[in-house]
C-alpha positions in Angstrom: 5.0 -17.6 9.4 4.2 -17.1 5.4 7.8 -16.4 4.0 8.1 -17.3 0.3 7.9 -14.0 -2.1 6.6 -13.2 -5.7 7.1 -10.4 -8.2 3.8 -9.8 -9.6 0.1 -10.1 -8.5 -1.0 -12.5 -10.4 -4.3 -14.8 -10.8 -1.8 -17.4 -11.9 0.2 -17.5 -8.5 -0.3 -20.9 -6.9 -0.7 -19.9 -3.3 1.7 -20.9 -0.2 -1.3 -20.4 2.7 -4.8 -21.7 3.5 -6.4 -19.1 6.0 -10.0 -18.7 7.2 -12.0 -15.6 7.6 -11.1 -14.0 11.0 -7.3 -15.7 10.8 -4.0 -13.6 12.6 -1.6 -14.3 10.1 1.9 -13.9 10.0 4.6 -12.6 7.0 8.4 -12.3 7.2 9.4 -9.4 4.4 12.6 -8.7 1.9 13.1 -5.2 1.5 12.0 -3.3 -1.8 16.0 -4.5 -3.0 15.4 -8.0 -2.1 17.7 -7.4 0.9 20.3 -7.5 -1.6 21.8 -3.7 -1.3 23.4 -3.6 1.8 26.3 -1.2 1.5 26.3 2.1 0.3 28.8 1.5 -2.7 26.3 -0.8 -4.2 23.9 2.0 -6.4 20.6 1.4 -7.9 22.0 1.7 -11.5 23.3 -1.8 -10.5 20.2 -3.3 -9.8 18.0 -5.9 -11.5 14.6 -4.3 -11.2 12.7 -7.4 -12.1 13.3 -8.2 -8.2 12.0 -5.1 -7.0 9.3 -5.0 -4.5 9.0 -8.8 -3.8 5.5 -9.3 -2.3 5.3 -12.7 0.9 2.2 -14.7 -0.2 0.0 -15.1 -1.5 -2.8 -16.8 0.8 -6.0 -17.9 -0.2 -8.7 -17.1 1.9 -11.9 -19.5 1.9 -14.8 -18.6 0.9 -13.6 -15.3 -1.0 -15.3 -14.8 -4.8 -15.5 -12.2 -6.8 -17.8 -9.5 -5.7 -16.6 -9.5 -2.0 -14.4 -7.3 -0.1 -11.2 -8.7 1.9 -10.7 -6.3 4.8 -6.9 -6.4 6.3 -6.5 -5.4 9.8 -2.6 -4.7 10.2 -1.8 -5.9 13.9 1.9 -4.9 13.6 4.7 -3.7 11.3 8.1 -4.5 12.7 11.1 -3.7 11.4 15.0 -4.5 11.3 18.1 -2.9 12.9 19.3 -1.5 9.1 17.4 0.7 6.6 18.0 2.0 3.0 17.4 5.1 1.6 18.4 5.9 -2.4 17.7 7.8 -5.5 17.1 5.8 -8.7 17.7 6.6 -12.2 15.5 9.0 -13.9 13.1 9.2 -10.8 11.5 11.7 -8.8 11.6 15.9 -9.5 14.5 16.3 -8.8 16.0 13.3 -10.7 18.0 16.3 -13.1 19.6 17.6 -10.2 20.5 14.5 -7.5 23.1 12.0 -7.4 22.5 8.5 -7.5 23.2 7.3 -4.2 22.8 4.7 -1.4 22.5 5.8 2.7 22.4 2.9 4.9 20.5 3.6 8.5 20.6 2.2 11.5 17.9 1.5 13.3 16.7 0.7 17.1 14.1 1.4 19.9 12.2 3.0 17.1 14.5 5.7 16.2 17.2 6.1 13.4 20.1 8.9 12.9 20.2 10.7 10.0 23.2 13.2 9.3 23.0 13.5 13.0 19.5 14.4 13.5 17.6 11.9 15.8 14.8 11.0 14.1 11.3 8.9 15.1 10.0 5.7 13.1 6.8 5.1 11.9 6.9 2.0 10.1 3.9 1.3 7.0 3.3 -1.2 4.5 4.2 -0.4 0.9 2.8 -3.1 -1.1 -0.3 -4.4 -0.4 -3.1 -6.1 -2.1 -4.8 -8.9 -4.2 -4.7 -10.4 -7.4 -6.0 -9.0 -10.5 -8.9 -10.6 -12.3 -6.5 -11.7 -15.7 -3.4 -9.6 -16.5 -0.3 -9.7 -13.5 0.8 -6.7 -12.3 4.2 -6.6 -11.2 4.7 -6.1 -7.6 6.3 -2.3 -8.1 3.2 -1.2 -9.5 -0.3 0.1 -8.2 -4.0 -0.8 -9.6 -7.5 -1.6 -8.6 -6.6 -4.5 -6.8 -3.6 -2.5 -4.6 -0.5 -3.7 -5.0 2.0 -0.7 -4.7 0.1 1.9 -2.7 3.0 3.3 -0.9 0.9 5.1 1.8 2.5 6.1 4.7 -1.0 5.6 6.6 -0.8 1.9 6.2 0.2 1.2 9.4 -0.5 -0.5 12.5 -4.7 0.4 13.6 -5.4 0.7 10.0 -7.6 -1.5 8.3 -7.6 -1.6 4.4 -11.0 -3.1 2.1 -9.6 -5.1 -1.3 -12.0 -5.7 -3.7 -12.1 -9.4 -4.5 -11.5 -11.0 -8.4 -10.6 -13.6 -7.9 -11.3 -16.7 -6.1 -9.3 -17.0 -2.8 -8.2 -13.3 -3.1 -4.8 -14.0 -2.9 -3.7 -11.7 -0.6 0.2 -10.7 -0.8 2.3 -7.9 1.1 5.9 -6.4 1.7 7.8 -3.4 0.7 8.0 -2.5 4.3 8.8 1.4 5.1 10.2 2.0 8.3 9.3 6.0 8.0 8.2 7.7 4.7 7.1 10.9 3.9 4.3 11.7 1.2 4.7 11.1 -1.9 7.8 9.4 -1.4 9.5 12.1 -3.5 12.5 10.4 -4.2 11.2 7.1 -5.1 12.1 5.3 -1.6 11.6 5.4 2.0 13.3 4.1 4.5 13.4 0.3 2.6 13.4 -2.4 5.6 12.7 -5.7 5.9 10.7 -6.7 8.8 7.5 -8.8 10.1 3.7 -8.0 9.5 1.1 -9.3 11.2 -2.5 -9.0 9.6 -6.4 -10.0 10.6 -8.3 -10.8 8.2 -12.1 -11.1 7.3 -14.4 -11.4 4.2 -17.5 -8.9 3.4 -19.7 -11.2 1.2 -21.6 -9.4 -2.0 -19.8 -5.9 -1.6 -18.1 -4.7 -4.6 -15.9 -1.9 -5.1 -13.8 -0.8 -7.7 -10.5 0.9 -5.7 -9.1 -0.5 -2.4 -10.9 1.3 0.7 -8.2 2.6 3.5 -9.8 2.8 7.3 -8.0 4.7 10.0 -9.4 6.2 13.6 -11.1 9.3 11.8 -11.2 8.9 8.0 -11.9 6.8 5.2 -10.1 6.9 1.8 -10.5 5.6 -1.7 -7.0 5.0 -3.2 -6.6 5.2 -6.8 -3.8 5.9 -9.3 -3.2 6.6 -12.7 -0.2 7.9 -14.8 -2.3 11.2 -15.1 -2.9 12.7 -12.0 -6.5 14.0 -12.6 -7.9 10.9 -13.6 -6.1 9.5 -10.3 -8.5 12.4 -8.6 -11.5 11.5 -10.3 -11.5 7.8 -9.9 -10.7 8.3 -6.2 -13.4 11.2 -5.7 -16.1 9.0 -7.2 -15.6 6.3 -5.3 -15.5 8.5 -1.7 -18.7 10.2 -3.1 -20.8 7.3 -4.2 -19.9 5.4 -0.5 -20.7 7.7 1.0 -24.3 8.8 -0.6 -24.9 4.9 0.2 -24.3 5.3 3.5 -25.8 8.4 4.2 -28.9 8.8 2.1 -27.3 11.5 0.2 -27.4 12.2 -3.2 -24.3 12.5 -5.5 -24.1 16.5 -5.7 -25.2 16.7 -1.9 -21.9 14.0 -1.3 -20.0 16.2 -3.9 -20.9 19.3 -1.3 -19.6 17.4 1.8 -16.0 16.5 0.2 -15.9 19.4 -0.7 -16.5 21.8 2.8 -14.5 18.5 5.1 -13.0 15.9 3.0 -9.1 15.6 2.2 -7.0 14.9 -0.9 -3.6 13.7 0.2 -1.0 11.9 -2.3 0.7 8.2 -1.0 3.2 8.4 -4.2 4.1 11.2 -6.4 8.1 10.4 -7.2 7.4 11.7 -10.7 8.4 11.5 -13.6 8.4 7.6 -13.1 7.2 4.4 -15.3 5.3 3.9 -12.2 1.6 5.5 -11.6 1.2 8.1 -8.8 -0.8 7.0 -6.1 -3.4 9.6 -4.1 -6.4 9.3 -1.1 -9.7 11.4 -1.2 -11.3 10.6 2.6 -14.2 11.2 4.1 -14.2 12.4 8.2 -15.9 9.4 10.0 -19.6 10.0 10.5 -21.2 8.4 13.9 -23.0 5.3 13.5 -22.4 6.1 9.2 -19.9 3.7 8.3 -18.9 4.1 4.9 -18.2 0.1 4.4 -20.4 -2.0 7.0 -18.3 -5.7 7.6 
């Protein structure tokens, strides 16, 4: 089991696993607090933020250069018996009107109780990814390479695509979620650490600019930005273009299809934040028309 944790994707990260194309591995996660807020006197105005989102890994993966794609098959997210929920400072819409504070949830046989409402789990992976080709990005944060996606579709049967920059990909995860809505409005879910369990494989001589998400009828592009239509447009062009390669289609003609059955869904929105929002533009699967082949 891969256990030790980092702060930033980072080419400069010395890795703490060896794994193989088509290896099960295994990752034991803090919680977005570092496990370190565990009643609900202790507020996020009292925490160091520079520990925020620690990321288990990373692993290098033979063979991986830049120019490929890691695909991540998650196997299993489990989580503990306690979850946090909390508002931070200056975060989310209605950060003018909210209080700052900390609910602690229990959590067992994949339910939780909040304000006496029984409620189901659905636990998801918040942070995600590989490193960046030069400049670290700190774990809180999304880019090209992943890192902070906060999608509440990365779950168990999903399969994400990272683009590769570096050698080894050093892949890293955590931030575990054991429900969360879109758009994570008030800048958590339900924070929990817990146990993933990935599969990985390499796609040799595939690049792509924005990580790829797979589930049973849809693929995405996940991109963000600070600004939310350049978040659309990154995202839209990358759906497009996949597509057209995989279908014959020209650009316009893929433009049309989006347009008449695809989906624009937001992972993060807990604006206004220092942190970019994160949104999906997916495709409906088409038969024997995968959209990345590997």
């Amino acid at each position: 089991m891969i256990t030790s944790v980092v702060y930033a994707f980072d080419p400069a990260n010395k890795p703490v696993h060896t794994a193989k194309p088509g290896e099960t591995l295994v990752f034991e996660t803090q919680d977005c607090f570092s496990n370190e807020i565990v009643r609900e006197d202790q507020l996020t105005t009292g925490f160091n933020y520079y520990r925020a989102n620690p990321a288990t890994g990373p692993v290098y993966v033979e063979g991986a250069e830049p120019g490929d794609i890691l695909s991540v098959y998650i196997d299993k997210v489990e989580v503990g018996e306690r979850g946090v929920v909390t508002t931070l400072p200056e975060v989310g819409p209605l950060a003018d009107k909210a209080e700052i504070r900390t609910k602690i949830l229990k959590m067992q046989n994949g339910r939780t109780t909040f304000n006496g409402l029984d409620l189901p789990l659905d636990p998801m992976i918040g942070v995600i990814g590989v490193s960046p080709a030069k400049e670290p990005v700190a774990c809180g944060f999304p880019g090209s390479h992943g890192g902070n996606l906060d999608s509440k579709l990365v779950k168990p049967g999903a399969k994400l695509y990272f683009p590769v920059r570096v050698p080894g990909a050093l892949l890293q995860l955590g931030d575990l979620h054991a429900v969360m809505g879109d758009g994570e409005l008030c800048g958590t879910g339900l924070e929990a650490a817990g146990v993933v369990t990935v599969t990985i494989s390499l796609i040799k001589n595939t690049p792509i600019e924005w990580p790829v998400l797979e589930t049973a009828d849809y693929w995405y592009s996940m991109a963000s930005d600070l600004d939310y239509t350049k978040a659309l447009v990154a995202a839209t062009r990358q759906t497009a273009d996949l597509l057209g390669k995989a279908t014959g289609w020209d650009l316009t003609d893929s433009f049309f299809f989006l347009s008449l059955w695809g989906t624009i869904e937001v992972n993060q929105a807990c604006q206004p934040c220092p942190v970019p929002m994160v949104l999906r533009v997916g495709a409906p699967k088409l038969p024997g028309k995968p959209l990345i082949a590997g």
